[in-house]
C-alpha positions in Angstrom: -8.6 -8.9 -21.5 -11.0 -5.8 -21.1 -9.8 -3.2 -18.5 -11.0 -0.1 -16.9 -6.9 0.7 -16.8 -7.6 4.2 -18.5 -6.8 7.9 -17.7 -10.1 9.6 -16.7 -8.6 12.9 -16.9 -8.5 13.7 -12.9 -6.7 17.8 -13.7 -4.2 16.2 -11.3 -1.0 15.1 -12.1 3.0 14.2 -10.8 3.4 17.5 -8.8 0.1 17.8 -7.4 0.8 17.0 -3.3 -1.6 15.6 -1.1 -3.1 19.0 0.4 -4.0 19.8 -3.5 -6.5 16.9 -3.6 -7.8 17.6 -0.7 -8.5 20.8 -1.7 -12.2 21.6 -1.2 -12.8 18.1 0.7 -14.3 18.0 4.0 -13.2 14.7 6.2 -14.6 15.6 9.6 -16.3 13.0 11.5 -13.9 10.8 8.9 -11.7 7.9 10.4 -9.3 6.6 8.7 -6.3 3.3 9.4 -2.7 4.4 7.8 -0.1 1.3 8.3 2.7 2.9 8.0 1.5 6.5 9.1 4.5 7.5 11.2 7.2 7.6 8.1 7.8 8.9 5.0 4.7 9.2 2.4 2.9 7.7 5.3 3.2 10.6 8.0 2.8 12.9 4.6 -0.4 11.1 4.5 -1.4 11.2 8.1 -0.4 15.2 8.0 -3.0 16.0 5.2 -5.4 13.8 6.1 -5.7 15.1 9.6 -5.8 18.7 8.5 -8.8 17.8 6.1 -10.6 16.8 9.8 -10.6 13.1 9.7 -9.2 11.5 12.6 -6.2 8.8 12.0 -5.1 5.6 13.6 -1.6 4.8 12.9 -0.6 1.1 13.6 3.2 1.4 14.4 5.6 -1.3 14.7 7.8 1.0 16.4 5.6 3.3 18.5 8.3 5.2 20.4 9.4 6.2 17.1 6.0 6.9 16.2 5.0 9.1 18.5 7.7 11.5 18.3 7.1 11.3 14.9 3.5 12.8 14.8 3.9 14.9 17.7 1.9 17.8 17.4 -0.6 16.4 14.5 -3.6 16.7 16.2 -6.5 14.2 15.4 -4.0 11.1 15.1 -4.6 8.0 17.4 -1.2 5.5 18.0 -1.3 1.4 18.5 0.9 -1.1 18.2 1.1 -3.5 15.3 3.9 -5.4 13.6 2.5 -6.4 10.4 5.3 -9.2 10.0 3.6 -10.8 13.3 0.2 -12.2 12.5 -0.5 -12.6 16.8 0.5 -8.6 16.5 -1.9 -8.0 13.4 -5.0 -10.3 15.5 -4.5 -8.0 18.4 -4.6 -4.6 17.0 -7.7 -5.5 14.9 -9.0 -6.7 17.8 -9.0 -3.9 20.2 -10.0 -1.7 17.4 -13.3 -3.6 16.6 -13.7 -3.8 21.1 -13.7 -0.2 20.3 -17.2 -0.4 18.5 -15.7 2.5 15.3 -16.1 2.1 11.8 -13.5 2.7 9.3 -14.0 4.8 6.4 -10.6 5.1 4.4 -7.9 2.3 5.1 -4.8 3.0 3.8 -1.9 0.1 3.6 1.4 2.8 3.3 3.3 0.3 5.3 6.2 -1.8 3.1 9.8 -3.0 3.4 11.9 -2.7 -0.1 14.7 -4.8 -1.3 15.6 -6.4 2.3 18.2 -9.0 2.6 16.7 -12.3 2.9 14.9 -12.6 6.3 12.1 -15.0 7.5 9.0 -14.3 9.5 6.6 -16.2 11.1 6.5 -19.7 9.8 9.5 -19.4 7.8 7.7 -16.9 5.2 9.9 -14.5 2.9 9.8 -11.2 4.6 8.9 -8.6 1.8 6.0 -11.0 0.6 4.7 -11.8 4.4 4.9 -8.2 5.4 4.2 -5.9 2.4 1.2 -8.6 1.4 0.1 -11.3 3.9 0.3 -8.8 6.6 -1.9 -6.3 5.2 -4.2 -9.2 3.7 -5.1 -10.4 7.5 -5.4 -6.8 8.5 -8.0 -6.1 6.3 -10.0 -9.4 6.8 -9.9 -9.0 10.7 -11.1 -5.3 10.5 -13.9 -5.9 7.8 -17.2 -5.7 9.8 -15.6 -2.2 10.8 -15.2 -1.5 7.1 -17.9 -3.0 5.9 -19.8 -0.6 8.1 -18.4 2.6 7.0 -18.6 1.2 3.5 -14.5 2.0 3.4 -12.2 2.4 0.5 -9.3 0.5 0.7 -5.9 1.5 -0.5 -3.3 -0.9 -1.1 0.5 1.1 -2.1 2.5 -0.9 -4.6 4.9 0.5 -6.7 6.5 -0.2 -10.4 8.4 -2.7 -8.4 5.2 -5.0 -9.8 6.5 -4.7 -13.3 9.9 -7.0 -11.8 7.9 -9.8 -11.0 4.3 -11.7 -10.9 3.5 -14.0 -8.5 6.4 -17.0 -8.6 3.5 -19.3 -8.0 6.1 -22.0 -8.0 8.1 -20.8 -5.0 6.5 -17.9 -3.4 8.7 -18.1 -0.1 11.7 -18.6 -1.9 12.1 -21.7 0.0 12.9 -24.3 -2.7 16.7 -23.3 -2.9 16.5 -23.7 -7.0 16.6 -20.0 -7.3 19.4 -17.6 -5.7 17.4 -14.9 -3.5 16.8 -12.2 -5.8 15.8 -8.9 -3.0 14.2 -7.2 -6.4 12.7 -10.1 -7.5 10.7 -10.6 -4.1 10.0 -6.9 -3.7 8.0 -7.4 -6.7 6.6 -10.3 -6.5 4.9 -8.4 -3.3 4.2 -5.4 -5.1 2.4 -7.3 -7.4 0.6 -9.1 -4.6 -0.7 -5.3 -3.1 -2.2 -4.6 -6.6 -3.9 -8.2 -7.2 -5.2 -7.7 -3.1 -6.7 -4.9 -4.3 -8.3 -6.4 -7.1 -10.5 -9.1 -6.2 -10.9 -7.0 -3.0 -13.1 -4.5 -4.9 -14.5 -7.9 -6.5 -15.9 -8.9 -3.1 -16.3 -5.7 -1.4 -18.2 -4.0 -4.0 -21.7 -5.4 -2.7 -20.8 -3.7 0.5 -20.1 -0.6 -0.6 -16.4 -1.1 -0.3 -14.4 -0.3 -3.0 -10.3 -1.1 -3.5 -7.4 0.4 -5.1 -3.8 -0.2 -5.7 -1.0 2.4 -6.6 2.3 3.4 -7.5 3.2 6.1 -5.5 5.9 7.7 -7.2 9.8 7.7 -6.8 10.6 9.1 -3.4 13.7 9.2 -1.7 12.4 7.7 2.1 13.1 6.1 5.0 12.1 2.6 2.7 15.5 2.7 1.2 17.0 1.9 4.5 18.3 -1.7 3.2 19.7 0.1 0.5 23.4 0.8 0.8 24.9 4.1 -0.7 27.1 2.3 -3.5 23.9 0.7 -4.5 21.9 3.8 -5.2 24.8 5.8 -6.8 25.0 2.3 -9.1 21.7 3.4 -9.7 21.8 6.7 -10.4 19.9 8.0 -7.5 22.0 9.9 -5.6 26.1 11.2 -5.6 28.7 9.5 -3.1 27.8 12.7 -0.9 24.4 11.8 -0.8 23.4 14.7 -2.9 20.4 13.8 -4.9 21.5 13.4 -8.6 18.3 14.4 -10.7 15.4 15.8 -8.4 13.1 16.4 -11.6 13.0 12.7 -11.1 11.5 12.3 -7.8 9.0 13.3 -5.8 9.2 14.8 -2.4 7.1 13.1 0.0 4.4 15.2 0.2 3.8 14.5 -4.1 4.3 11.3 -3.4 1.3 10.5 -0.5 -0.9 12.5 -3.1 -1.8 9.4 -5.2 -2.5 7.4 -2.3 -4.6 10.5 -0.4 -6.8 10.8 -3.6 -7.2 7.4 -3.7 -8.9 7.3 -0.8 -10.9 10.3 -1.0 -11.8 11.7 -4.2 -15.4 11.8 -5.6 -13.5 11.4 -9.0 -13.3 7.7 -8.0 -17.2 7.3 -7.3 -18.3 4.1 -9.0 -14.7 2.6 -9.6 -13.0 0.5 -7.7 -10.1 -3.0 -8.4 -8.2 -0.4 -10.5 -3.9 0.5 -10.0 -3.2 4.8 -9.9 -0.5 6.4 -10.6 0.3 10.1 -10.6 -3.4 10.9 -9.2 -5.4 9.3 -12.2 -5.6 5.7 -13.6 -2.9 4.3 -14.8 -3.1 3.2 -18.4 -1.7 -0.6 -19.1 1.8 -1.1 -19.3 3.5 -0.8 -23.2 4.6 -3.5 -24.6 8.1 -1.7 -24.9 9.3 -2.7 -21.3 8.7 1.1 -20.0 7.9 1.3 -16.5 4.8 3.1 -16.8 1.1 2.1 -16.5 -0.1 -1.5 -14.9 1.3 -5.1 -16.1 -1.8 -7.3 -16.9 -0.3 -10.1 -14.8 -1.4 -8.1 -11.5 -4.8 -7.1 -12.6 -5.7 -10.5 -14.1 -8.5 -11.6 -12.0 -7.8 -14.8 -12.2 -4.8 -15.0 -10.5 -5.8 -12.4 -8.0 -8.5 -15.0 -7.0 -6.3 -17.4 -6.9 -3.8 -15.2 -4.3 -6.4 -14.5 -2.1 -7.1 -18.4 -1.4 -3.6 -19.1 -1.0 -3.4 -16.0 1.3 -6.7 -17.1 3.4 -5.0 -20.4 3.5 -1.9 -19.4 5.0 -3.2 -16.6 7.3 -6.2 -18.4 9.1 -8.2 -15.6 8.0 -11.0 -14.7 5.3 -13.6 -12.5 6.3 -15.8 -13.6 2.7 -15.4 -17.9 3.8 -18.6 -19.6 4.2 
């Protein structure tokens, strides 16, 4: 398979933060829609973003929470939205598009990692429903405002992708043959967020909008809340103090919403689009030797992201491209 999944040299790099792409880059008169803007890389986002002059709406699922959380950010907007409720989704896109804007940068920050095994909606596996399917209606109900602003869209995964493809056999885990695996679902979503973004870009490009998926970095967050200590000291993430163990490792958060920030913004990106980032440049394929680096070609195979976004239309109600 030919891919565009090559380094373009951006002069950015693992350290660079979100204000050092921004550098130089005016965003007034800019709006742009951060799930997930209220908390960790997210609010990083909203923070830079804002300070370049666009102005932010931040869907929150928890808007007490939110608002004390970007209190005194100027230039940010609050709504209510909880992506795991599809009637919750509907009704934020809704009054958005009463509200006659366009969208220029959409950013989908918003994720739950590693969860035990919950069910939303209709029964569907949580991680998958609210990482993916969630963000997949979002984007189809708000398309005629992004279409209009001829948006970029930003879909976050993570090296999570590289655990699983799609388990096209049992994508709910409801079959019972398997034991729930939380790492197995978290990246069978992941890799859902970078094939979203790929045919995306495919059906987008047309009108202007182009898509992009990334891996953020490692960041210690709020998304390791399902995450008990024992587990991340098994991991080598942190002491039984909490102390982290090896900060060259990680990124604080405001390296890790740089990725995502110059994926939406950078005139670097001009002309590209259905492509996975990482460390502010493209991401090269994944080796062969099982290092977590780079893209697996089962989540930019444009096949099977074709064949997600049906399934996805099928199950949400929702496909702004049908007809």
């Amino acid at each position: 398979m030919t891919t565009a999944q090559h380094k373009i040299g951006s002069g950015f790099g693992a350290k660079s933060t979100a204000d050092d792409v921004l550098k130089g880059i005016d965003l007034t008169g800019r709006l742009a829609v951060v799930t997930g803007g209220y908390s960790g890389i997210g609010l990083e986002t909203t923070r830079a973003l804002t300070k370049a002059g666009a102005r932010v709406v931040v869907p929150a699922r928890r808007p007490d929470t939110a608002r004390e959380a970007v209190a005194g950010i100027d230039g940010v907007e609050l709504d209510e939205m909880d992506l795991g409720d599809l009637e919750s989704v509907r009704g934020f896109a809704d009054r958005f598009l009463a509200s006659g804007r366009t969208v220029d940068l959409v950013i989908d920050s918003a994720g739950i990692m590693a969860c035990p095994e919950t069910r939303v909606g209709p029964g569907w596996e949580a991680q998958f429903a609210t990482n993916h399917l969630g963000h997949f209606a979002l984007v189809n109900r708000l398309w005629p405002a992004i279409a209009a602003g001829g948006a970029r869209v930003v879909s976050v995964s993570s090296t999570g992708h590289h655990t699983s493809g799609i388990r096209w056999d049992d994508i709910q885990w409801s079959r019972g043959t398997d034991k729930y695996d939380k790492w197995e679902a978290y990246g069978q979503a992941k890799t859902a967020n970078v094939l979203f973004a790929v045919h995306l870009d495919r059906l987008g490009a047309d009108h202007g909008v182009r898509a992009f998926a990334l891996h953020p970095g490692g960041i210690l967050t709020p998304l390791q809340r399902h995450l008990a200590t024992e587990e991340m000291v098994e991991r080598g993430w942190i002491d039984e103090d909490g102390n982290m163990l090896h900060p060259e490792l990680f990124k604080t958060p405001e390296q890790g919403a740089a990725t995502q920030v110059w994926a939406a913004t950078s005139p670097q990106l001009d002309g590209l689009g259905g492509v996975y980032l990482e460390d502010c440049d493209v991401a090269e394929p994944a080796p062969a030797d099982g290092e977590r680096v780079g893209v697996k070609e089962w989540a930019i195979d444009p096949e099977q992201a074709a064949r997600l976004w049906k399934l996805s239309a099928d199950l949400t109600g929702v496909d702004a491209f049908a007809g």
